[in-house]
MDTraj code that builds the backbone (N, CA, C; nanometers):
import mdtraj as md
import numpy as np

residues = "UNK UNK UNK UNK UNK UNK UNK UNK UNK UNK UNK UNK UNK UNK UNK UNK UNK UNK UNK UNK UNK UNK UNK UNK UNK UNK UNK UNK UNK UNK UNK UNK UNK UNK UNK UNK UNK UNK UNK UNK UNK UNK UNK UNK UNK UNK UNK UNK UNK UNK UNK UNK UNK UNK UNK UNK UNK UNK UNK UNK UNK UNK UNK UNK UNK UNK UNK UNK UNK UNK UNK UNK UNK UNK UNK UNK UNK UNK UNK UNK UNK UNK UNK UNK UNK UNK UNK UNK UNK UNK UNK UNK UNK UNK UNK UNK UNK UNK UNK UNK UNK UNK UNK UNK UNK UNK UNK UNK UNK UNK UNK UNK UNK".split()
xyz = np.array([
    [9.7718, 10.8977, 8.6862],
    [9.7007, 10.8033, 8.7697],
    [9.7662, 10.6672, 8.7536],
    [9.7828, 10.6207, 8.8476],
    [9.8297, 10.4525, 8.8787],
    [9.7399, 10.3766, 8.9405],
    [9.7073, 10.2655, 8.8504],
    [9.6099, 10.1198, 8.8975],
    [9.6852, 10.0439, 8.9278],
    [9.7241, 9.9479, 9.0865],
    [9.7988, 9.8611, 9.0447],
    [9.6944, 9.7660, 9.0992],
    [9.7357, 9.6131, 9.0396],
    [9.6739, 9.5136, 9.0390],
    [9.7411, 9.4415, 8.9481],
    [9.6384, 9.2987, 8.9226],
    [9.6747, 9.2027, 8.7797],
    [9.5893, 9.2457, 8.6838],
    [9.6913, 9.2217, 8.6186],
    [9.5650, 9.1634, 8.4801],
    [9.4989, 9.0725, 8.4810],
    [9.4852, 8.9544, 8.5030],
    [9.3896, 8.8486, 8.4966],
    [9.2365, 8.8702, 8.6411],
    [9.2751, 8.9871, 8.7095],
    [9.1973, 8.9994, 8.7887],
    [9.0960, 9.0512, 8.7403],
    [8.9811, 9.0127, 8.7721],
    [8.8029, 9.0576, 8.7162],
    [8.8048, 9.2174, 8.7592],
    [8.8309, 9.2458, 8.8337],
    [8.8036, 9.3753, 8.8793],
    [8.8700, 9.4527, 8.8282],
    [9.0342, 9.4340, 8.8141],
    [9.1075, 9.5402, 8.7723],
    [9.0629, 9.5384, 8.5890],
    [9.0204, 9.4228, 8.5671],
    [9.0172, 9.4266, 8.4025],
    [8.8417, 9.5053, 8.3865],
    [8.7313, 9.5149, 8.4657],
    [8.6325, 9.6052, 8.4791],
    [8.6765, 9.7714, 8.4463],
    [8.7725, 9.7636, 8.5703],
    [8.8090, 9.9103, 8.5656],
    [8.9115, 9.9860, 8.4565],
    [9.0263, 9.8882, 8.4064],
    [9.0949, 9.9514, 8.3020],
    [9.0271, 9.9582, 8.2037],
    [8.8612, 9.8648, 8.1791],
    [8.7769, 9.8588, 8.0777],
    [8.7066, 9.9905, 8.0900],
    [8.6458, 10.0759, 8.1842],
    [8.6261, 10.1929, 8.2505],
    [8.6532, 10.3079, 8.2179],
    [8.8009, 10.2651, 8.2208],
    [8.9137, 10.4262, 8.1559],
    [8.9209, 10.4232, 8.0187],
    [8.9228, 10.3248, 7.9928],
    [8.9326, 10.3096, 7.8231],
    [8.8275, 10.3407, 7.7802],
    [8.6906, 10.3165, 7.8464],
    [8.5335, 10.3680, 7.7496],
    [8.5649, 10.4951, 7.7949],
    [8.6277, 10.5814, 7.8985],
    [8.6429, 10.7035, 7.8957],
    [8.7339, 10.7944, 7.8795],
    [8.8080, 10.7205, 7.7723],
    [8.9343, 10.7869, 7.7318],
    [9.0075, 10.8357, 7.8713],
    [9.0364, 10.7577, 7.9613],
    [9.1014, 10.8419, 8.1156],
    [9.2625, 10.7373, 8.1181],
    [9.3315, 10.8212, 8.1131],
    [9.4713, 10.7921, 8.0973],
    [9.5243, 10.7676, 8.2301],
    [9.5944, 10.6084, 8.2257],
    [9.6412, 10.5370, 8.3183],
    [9.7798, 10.4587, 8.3341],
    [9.8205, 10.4455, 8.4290],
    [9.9236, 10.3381, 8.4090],
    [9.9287, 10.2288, 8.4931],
    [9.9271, 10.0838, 8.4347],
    [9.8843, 9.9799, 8.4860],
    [10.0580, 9.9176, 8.5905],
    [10.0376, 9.9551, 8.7242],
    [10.1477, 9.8249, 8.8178],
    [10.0872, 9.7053, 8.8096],
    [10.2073, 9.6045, 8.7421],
    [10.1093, 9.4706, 8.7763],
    [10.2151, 9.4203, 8.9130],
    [10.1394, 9.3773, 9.0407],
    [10.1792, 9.3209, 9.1276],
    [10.2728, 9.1988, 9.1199],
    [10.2302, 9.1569, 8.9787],
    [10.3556, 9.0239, 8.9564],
    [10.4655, 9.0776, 8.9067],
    [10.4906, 9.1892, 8.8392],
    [10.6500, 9.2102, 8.7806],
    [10.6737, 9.3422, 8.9212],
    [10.5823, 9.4008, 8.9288],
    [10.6736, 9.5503, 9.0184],
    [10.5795, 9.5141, 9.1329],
    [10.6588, 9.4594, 9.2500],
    [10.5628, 9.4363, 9.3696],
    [10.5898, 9.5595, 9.4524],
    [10.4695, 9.5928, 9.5422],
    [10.4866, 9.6610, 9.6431],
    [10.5946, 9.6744, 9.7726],
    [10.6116, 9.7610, 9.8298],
    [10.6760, 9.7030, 9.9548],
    [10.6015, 9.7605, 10.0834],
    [10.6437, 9.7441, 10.1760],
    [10.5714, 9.8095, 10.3118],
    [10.5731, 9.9337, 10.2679],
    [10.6264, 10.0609, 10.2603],
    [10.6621, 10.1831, 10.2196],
    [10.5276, 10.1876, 10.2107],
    [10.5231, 10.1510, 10.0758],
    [10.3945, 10.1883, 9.9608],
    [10.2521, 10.1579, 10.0467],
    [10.2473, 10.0455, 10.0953],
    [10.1230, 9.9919, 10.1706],
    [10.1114, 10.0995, 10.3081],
    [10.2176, 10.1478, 10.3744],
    [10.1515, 10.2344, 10.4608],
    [10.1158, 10.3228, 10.4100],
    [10.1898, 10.3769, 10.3200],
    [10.1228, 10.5202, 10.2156],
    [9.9811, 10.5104, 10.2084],
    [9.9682, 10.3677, 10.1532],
    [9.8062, 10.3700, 10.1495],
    [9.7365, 10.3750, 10.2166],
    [9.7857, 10.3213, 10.3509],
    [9.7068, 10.3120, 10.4475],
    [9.6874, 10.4183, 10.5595],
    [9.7434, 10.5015, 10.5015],
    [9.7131, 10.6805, 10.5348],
    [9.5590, 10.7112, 10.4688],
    [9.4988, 10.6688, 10.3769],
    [9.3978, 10.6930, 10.2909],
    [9.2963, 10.6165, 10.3562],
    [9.3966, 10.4594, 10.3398],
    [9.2400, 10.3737, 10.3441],
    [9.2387, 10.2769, 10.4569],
    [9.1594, 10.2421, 10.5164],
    [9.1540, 10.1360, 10.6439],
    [9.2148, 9.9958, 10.5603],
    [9.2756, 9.9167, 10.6923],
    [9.3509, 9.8054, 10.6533],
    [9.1798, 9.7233, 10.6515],
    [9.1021, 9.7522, 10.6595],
    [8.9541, 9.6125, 10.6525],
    [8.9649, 9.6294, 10.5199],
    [8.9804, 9.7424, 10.4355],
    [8.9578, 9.7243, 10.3064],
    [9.0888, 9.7171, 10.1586],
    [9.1902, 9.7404, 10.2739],
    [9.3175, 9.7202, 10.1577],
    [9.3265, 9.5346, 10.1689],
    [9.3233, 9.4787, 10.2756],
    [9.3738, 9.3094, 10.2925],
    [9.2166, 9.2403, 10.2369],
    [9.2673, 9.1654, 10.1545],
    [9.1352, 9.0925, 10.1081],
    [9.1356, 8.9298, 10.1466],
    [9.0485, 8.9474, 10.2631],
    [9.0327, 8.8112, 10.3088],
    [8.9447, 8.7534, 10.2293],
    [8.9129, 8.7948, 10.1392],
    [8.8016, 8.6782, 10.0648],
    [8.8254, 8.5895, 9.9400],
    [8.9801, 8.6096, 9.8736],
    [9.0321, 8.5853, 9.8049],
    [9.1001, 8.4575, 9.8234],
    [9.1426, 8.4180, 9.6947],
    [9.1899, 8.2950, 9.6536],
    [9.3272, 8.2687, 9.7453],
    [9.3879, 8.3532, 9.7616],
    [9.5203, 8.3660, 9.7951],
    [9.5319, 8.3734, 9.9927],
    [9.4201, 8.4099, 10.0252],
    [9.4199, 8.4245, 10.1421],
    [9.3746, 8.2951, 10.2544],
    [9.3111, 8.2486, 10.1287],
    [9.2275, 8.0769, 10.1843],
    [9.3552, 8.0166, 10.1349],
    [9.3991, 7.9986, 10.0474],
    [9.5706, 7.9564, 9.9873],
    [9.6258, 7.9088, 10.0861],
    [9.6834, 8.0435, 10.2067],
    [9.7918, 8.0388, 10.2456],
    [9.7368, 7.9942, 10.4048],
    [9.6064, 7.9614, 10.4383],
    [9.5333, 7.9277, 10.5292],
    [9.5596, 8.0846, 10.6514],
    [9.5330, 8.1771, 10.5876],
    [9.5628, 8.2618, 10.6958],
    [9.4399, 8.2916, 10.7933],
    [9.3539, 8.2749, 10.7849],
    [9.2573, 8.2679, 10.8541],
    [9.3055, 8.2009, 11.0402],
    [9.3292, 8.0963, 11.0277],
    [9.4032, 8.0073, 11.0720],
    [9.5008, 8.0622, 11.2238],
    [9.5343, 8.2039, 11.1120],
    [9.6584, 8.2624, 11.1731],
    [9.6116, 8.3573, 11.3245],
    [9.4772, 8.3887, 11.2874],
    [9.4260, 8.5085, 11.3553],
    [9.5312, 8.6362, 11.3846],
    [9.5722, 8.6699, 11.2719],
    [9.6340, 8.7797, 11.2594],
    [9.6107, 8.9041, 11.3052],
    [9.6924, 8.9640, 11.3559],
    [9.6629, 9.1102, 11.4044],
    [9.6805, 9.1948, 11.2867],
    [9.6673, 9.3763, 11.2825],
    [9.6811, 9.4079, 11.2112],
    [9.8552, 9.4089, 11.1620],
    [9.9434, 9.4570, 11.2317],
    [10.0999, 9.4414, 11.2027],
    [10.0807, 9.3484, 11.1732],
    [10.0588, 9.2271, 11.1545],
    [10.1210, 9.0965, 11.0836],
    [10.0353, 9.1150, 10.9327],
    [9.9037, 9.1923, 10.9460],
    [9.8416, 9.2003, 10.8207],
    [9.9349, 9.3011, 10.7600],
    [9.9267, 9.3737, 10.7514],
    [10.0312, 9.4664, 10.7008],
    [10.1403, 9.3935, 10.6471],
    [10.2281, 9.3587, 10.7391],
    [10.3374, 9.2752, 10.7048],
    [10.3048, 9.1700, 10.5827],
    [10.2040, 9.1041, 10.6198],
    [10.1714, 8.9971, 10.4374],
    [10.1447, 9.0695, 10.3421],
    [10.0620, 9.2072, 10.3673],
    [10.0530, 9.2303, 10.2340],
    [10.1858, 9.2897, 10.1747],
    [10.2903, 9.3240, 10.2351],
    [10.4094, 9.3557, 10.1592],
    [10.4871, 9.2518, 10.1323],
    [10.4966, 9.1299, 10.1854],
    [10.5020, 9.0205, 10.1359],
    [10.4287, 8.9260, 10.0446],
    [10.3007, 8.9270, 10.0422],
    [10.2451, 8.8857, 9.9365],
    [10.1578, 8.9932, 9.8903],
    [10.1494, 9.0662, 9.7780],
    [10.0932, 9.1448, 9.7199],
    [9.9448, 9.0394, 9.6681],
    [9.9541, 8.9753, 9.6205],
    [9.8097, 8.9201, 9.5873],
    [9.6980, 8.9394, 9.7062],
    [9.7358, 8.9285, 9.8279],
    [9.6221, 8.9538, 9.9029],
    [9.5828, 9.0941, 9.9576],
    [9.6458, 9.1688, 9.8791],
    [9.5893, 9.3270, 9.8480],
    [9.4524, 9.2885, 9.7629],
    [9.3701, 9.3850, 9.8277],
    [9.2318, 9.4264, 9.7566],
    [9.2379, 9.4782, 9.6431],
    [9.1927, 9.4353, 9.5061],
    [9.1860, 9.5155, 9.3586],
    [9.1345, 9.5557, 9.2938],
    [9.0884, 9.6793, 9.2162],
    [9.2875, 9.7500, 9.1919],
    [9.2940, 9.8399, 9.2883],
    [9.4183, 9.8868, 9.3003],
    [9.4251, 10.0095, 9.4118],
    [9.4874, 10.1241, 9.3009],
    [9.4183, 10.2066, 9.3431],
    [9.4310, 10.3604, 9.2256],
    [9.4699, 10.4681, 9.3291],
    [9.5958, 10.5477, 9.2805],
    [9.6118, 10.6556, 9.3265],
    [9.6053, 10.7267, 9.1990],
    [9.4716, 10.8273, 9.1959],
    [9.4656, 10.9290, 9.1504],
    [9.4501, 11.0789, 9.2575],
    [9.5576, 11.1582, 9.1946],
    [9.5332, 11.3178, 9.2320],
    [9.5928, 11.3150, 9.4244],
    [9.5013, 11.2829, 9.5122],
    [9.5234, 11.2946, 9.6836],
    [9.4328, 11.1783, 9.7324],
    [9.4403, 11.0827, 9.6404],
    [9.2966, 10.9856, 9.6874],
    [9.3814, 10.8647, 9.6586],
    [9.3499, 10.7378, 9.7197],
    [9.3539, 10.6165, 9.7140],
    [9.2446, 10.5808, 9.7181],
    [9.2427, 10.4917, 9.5770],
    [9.0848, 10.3740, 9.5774],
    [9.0788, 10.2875, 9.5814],
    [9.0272, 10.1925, 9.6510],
    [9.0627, 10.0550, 9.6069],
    [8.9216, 10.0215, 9.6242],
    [8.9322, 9.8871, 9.4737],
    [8.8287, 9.7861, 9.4578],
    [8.7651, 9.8845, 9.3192],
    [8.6776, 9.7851, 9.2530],
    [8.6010, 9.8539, 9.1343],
    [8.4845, 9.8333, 9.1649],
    [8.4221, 9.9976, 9.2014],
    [8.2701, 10.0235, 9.1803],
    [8.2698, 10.1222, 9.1339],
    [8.1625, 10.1067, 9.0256],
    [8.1488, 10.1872, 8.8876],
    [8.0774, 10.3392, 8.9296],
    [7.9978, 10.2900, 9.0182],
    [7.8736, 10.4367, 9.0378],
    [8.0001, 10.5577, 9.1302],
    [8.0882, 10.4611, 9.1794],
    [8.2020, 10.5717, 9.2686],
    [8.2835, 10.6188, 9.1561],
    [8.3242, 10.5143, 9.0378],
    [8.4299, 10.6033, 8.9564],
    [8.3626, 10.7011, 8.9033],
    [8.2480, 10.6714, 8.8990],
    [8.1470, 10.8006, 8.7982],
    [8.1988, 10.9143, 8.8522],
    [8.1764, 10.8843, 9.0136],
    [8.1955, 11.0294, 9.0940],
    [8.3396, 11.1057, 9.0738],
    [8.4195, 10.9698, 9.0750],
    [8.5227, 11.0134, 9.1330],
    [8.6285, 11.1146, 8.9771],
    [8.6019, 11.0086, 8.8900],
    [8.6744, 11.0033, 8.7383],
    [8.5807, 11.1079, 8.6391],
    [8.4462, 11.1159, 8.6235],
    [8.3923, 11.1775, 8.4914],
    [8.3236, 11.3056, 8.5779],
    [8.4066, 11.4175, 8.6956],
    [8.3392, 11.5361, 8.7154],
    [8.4323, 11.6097, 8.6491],
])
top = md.Topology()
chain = top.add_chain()
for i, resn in enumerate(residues, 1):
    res = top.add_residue(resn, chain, resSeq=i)
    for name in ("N", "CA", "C"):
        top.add_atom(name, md.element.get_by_symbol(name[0]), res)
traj = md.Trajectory(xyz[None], top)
């Protein structure tokens, strides 16, 4: 299984806190040393809708005033392989699944059957 995200992010540090109370073996991408590229982001986005991989609610997204931009989805796409911070966090590929974001009552489901 692969989490990628930061470390200093609240969420991803919830969830690697998660695997560790459940002994569930992981390996952490941090977006600042091994960034994504488009490749990877459409991969994901075979799984998961772009409303929930691009995180407009973030620090990084008010940052760069994209709001502003009224972006379509191709141009969303396009930033997030350019800026990885405004990916939603963490994003987990375990097994045939992509997850993104940390909610606990879903890892229950997803991680301790």
């Amino acid at each position: 299984m692969k989490v990628y995200g930061i470390k200093t992010c609240g969420s991803v540090r919830k969830a690697l806190k998660f695997f560790k109370d459940h002994d569930i073996a992981y390996e952490l991408v941090d977006f600042k040393k091994e960034p994504v590229g488009l490749d990877h982001i459409n991969k994901w986005l075979k799984h998961v809708p772009l409303e929930l991989l691009f995180n407009n609610k973030g620090t990084k997204y008010r940052t760069l005033k994209l709001k502003e931009l009224h972006l379509d989805d191709a141009q969303k796409i396009q930033w997030l392989a350019d800026e990885n911070l405004l990916i939603k966090r963490p994003v987990i590929e375990f097994e045939d699944q992509v997850i993104v974001a940390f909610d606990e009552e879903k890892y229950r489901d997803i991680f301790l059957r």
